[in-house]
C-alpha positions in Angstrom: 46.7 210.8 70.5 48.1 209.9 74.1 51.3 207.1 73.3 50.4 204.1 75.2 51.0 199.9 74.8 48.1 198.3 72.6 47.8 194.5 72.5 45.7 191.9 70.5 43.2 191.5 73.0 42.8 187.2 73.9 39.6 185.2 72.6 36.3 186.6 75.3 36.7 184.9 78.1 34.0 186.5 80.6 35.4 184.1 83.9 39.0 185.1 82.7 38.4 188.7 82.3 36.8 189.0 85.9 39.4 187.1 87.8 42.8 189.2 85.6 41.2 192.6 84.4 41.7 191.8 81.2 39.0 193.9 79.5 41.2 196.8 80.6 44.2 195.8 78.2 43.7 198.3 74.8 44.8 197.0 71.5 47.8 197.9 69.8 47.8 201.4 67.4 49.5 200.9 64.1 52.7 202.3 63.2 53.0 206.1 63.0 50.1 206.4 65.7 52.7 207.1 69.1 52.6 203.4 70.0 55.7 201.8 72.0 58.5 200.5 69.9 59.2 197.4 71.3 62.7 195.5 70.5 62.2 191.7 71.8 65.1 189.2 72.2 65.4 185.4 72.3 68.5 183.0 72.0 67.2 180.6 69.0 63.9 179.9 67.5 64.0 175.9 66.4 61.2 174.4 68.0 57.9 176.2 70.5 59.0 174.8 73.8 58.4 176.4 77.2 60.2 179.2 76.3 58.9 179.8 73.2 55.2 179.6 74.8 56.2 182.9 76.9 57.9 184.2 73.7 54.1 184.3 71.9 52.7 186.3 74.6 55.2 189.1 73.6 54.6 188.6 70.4 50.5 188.7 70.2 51.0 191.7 72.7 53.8 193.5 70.0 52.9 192.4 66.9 54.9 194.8 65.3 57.9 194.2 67.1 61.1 193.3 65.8 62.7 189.7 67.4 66.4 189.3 67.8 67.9 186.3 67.9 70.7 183.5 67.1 69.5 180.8 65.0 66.1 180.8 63.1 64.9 177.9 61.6 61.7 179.1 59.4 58.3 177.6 60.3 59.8 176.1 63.8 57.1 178.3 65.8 54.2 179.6 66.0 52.4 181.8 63.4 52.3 184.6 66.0 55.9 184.3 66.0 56.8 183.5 62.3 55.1 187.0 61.5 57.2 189.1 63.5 60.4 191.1 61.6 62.9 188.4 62.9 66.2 189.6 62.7 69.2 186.5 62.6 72.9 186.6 63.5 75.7 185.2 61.6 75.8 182.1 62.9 72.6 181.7 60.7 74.1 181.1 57.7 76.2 178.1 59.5 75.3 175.0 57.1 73.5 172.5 59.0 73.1 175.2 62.4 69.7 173.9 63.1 70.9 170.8 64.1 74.1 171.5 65.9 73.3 174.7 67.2 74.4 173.9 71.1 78.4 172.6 69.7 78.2 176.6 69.0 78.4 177.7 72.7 81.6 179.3 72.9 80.8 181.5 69.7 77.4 182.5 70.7 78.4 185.4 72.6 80.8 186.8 69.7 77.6 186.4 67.1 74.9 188.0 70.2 77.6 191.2 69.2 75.5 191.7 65.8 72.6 192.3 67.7 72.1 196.2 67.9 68.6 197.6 68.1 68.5 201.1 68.2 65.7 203.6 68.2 63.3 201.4 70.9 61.1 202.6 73.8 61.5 199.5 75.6 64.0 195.8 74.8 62.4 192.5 76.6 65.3 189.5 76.4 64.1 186.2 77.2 66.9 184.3 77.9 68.4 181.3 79.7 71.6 181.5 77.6 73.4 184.6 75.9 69.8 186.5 75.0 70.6 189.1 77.8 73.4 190.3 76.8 72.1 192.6 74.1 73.7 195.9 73.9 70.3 198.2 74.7 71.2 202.4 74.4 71.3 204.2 77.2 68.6 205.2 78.6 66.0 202.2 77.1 64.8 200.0 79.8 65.8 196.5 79.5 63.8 194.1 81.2 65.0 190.6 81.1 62.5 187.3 81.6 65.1 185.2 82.5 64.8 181.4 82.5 67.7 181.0 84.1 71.0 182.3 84.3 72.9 180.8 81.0 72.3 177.1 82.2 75.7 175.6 80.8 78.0 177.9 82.8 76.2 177.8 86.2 73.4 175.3 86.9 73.6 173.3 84.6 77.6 173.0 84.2 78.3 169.2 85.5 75.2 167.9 83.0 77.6 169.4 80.6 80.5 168.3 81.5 79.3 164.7 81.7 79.4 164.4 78.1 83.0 164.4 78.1 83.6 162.1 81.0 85.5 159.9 78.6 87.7 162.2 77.0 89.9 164.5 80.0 91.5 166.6 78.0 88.3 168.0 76.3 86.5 168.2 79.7 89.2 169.8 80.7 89.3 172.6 78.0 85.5 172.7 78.5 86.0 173.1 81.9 87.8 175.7 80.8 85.2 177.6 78.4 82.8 177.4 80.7 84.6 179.2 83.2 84.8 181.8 81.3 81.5 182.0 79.4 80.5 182.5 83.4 82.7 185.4 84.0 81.2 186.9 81.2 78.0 185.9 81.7 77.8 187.9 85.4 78.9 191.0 83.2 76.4 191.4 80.9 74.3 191.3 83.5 75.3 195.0 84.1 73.0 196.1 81.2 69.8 195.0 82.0 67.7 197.4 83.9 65.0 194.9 84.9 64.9 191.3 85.9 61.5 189.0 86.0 62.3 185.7 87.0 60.2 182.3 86.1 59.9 180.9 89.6 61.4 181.5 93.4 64.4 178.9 92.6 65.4 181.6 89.5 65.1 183.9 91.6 68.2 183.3 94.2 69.8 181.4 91.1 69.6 185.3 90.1 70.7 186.8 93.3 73.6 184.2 93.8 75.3 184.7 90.0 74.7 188.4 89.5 73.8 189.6 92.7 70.7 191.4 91.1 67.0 191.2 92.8 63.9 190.6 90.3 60.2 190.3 90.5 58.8 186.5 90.4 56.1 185.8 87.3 56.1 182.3 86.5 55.3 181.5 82.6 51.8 180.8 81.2 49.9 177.3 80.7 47.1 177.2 78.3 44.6 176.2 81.1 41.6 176.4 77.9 43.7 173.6 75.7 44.8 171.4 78.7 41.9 170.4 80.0 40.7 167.2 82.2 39.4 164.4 79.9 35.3 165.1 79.1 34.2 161.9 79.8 36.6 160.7 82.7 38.2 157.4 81.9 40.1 155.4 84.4 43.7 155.8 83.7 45.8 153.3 81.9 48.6 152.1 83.6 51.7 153.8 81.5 53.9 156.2 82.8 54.5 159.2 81.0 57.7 161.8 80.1 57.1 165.0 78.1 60.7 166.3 77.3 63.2 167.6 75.4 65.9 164.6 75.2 69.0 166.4 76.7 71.5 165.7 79.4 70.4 167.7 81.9 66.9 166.2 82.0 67.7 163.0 83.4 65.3 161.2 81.4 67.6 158.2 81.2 66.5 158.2 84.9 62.9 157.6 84.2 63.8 155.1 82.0 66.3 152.9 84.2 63.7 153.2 87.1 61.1 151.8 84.7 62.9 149.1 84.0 63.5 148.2 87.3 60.2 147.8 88.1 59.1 146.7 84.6 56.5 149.4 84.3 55.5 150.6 81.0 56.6 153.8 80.0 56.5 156.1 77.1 58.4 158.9 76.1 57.6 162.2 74.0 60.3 164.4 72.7 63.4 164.4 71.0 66.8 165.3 70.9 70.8 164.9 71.1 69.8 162.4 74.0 67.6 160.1 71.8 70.0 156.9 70.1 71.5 156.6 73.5 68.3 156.4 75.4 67.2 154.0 72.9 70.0 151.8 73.0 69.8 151.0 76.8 65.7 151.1 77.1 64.5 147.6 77.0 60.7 146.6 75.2 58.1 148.5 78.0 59.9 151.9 76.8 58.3 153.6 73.7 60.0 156.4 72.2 57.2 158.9 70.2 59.5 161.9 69.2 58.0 165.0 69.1 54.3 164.9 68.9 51.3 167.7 68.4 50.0 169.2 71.0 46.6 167.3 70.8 48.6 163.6 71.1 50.6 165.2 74.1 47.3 166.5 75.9 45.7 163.2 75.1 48.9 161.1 76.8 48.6 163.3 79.7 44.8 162.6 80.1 45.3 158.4 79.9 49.0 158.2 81.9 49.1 156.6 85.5 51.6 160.0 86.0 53.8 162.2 84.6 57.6 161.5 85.5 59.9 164.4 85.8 63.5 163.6 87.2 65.4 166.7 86.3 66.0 169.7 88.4 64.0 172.2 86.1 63.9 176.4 86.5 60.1 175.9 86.6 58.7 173.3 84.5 55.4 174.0 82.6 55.1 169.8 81.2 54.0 169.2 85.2 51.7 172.4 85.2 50.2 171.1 81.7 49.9 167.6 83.2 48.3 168.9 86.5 45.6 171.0 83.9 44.8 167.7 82.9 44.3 166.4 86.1 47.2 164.2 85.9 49.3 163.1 89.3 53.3 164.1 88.8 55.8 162.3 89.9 59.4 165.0 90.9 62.4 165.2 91.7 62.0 167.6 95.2 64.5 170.1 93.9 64.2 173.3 91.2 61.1 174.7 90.3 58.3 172.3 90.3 58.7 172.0 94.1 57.0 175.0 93.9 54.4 173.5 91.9 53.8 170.1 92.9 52.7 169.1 96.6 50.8 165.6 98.3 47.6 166.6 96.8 49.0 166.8 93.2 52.0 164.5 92.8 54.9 163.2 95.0 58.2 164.6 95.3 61.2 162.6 96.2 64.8 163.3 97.0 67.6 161.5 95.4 68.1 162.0 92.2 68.5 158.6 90.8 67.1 156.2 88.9 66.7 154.0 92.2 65.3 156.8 93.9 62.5 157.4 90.8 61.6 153.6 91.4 61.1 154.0 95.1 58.9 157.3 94.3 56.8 155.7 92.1 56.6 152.4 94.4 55.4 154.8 97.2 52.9 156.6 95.0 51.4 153.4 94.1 51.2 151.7 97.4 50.3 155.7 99.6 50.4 158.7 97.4 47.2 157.9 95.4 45.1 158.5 98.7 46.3 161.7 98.9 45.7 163.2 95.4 43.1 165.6 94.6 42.8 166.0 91.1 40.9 169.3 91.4 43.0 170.6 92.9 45.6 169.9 90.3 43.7 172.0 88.0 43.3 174.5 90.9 46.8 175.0 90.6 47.3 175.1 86.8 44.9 177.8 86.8 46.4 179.8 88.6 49.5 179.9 86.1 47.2 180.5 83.4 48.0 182.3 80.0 45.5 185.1 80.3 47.1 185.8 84.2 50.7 185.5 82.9 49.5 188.5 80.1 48.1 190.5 82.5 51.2 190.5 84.6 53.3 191.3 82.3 52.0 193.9 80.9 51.8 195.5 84.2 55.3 194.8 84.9 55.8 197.1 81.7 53.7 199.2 82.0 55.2 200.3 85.6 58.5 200.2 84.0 57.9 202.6 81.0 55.8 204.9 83.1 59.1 204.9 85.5 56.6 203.8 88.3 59.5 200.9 88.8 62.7 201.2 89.9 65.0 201.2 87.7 68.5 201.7 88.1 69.2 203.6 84.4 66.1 205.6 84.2 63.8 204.6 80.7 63.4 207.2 78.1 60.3 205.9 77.1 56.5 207.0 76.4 53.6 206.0 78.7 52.0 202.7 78.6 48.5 203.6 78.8 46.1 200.5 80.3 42.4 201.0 80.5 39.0 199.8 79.2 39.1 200.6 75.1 
């Protein structure tokens, strides 16, 4: 039998199938039969966040794969995920790691040593921290989807560092760290063979750290979940965030600005950020934690609009919002400025909580004219999950057929893709 790449083909979608070729995707042979052996890697598996979303893909695609990563709490992700061989690093058996996981930056690269996958056709590292870095024989194309480049030591350094603004001489040792979590952060960069980046902003993030080009596929929305409310009700008059509750998200933002104008707003997601957030909202902010998908799609469907003050690498919340024909309210900066335009939102500059109160002020009083809620969709569908598949599996399938560039050649069998 010819070796080629089999996946679990998606539910039948005939519109889907037309519009991405999808019926030509085979399914996967079982071990033994010449099929790709496919290593994947991801930094931590505690929660299915955007990341994690892009993660299942692989894994439906793979499913006998073998997943690298940090940290894995069990039953944290999905089931496609969960059945994978999932192979841990030390720092696993950390009492209490699941919860203070990120205080473990500056060992995270020593424990990403453990991982050492040997006798693979092809390693796929999803990383926006130290995932990357995996040691990959030579020879075995490594294609990296990289979120970003490892957010602490480059874009995201002076979120970091604000968490120490009242204690010098640890900001200054963190300062420090971070310096040289960067320096070695641009060398690992030497072993992968392959960079996709999430969105154009990634991209030159990408070219400016490790002065490497990479192709552009941003990550998949599930388009057939998200979906426009069925029988059209008027929208409620809350304002809506959909976030995990860190630093660099600026939710505290969305709240201040709420505040100011004494608008009602309610936030879903949790995190380090959480008691503090609480402690300065005041009674028209309601915290939800995390929530199911179904209470997040429903939110989405009855908000005024989704608020979203951080400077994200592409940010799929706005894409899920705009599925649900939902206006979003940006920052004008990172990734969803590549998303969101006049017809489906309103970005604004200034990234403060005074400059979210004037955004939302102007969407009330002008940008509501302009919105088009079809063509909100329009654009969520065109980042849907079926499209993302198809992508990248042609991305490597060009890679292991050496039909890609590829700076250390793959030793790798054919990826065949054709009509079963």
């Amino acid at each position: 039998m010819e070796s080629g790449l089999v996946t679990t083909p998606l539910p039948h979608d005939p519109t889907l199938q037309r519009k991405t070729g999808l019926s030509r995707i085979l399914t996967r042979p079982g071990a033994g039969s010449g099929g790709l052996r496919v290593a994947l890697v991801h930094d931590w598996l505690t929660g299915m966040r955007g990341g994690e979303k892009c993660l299942e893909v692989l894994c439906q695609a793979f499913p006998n794969a073998t997943l690298y990563t940090l940290i894995h709490r069990k039953k944290s992700v999905s089931p496609h995920i969960e059945a994978l061989r999932i192979r841990t690093s030390p720092l696993q058996w950390i009492p209490g790691v699941h919860r203070h996981y990120r205080k473990l930056l500056p060992i995270m690269p020593l424990a990403a040593r453990s991982w050492r996958p040997q006798s693979f056709d092809l390693v796929v590292s999803l990383s926006h921290c130290v995932a990357k870095s995996v040691r990959v024989p030579p020879g075995v194309p490594h294609v990296c989807y990289c979120f970003t480049p490892m957010r602490y030591a480059w874009h995201g350094r002076d979120a970091y560092l604000e968490t120490w603004s009242d204690r010098p001489t640890q900001r200054r040792l963190a300062s420090w760290l971070l310096d040289r979590l960067r320096d070695w952060d641009r060398d690992t960069a030497g072993g992968v063979t392959h960079f996709v980046a999430i969105s154009q902003t990634v991209r030159q993030r990408i070219k400016e750290c490790y002065g490497r080009e990479s192709e552009v596929i941003p990550p998949p929305v599930d388009t057939a979940y998200y979906t426009p409310d069925p029988i059209q009700r008027p929208r409620e008059s809350f304002y809506l965030v959909v976030s995990a509750l860190v630093a660099y998200k600026r939710i505290e933002q969305a709240v201040k600005a709420c505040q100011i104008l004494k608008r009602r707003l309610i936030v879903i997601g949790e995190g380090p950020e959480r008691r503090r957030l609480s402690t300065i909202a005041g009674p028209d902010v309601s915290f939800l934690g995390w929530q199911p998908d179904a209470v997040i799609r429903d939110h989405y469907r009855r908000c005024q609009a989704l608020l979203f003050p951080g400077e994200e690498d592409f940010g799929i919340v706005p894409v899920e919002a705009m599925a649900c024909s939902a206006p979003v309210i940006a920052l004008d900066k990172g990734g969803v400025a590549e998303t969101v335009t006049p017809q489906t939102g309103f970005l604004y500059p200034e990234a403060s909580p005074e400059g979210l109160a004037e955004a939302i002020q102007l969407w009330e009083s002008q940008g509501r004219q302009r919105y088009d809620p079809a063509r909100a969709r329009q654009v969520a569908e065109d980042h849907a999950l079926p499209i993302f598949r198809e992508r990248v599996l042609q991305l490597l399938e060009s890679v292991t057929s050496r039909k890609h560039p590829d700076p250390s050649p793959a030793r790798s069998p054919h990826i065949r893709v054709g009509t079963p």
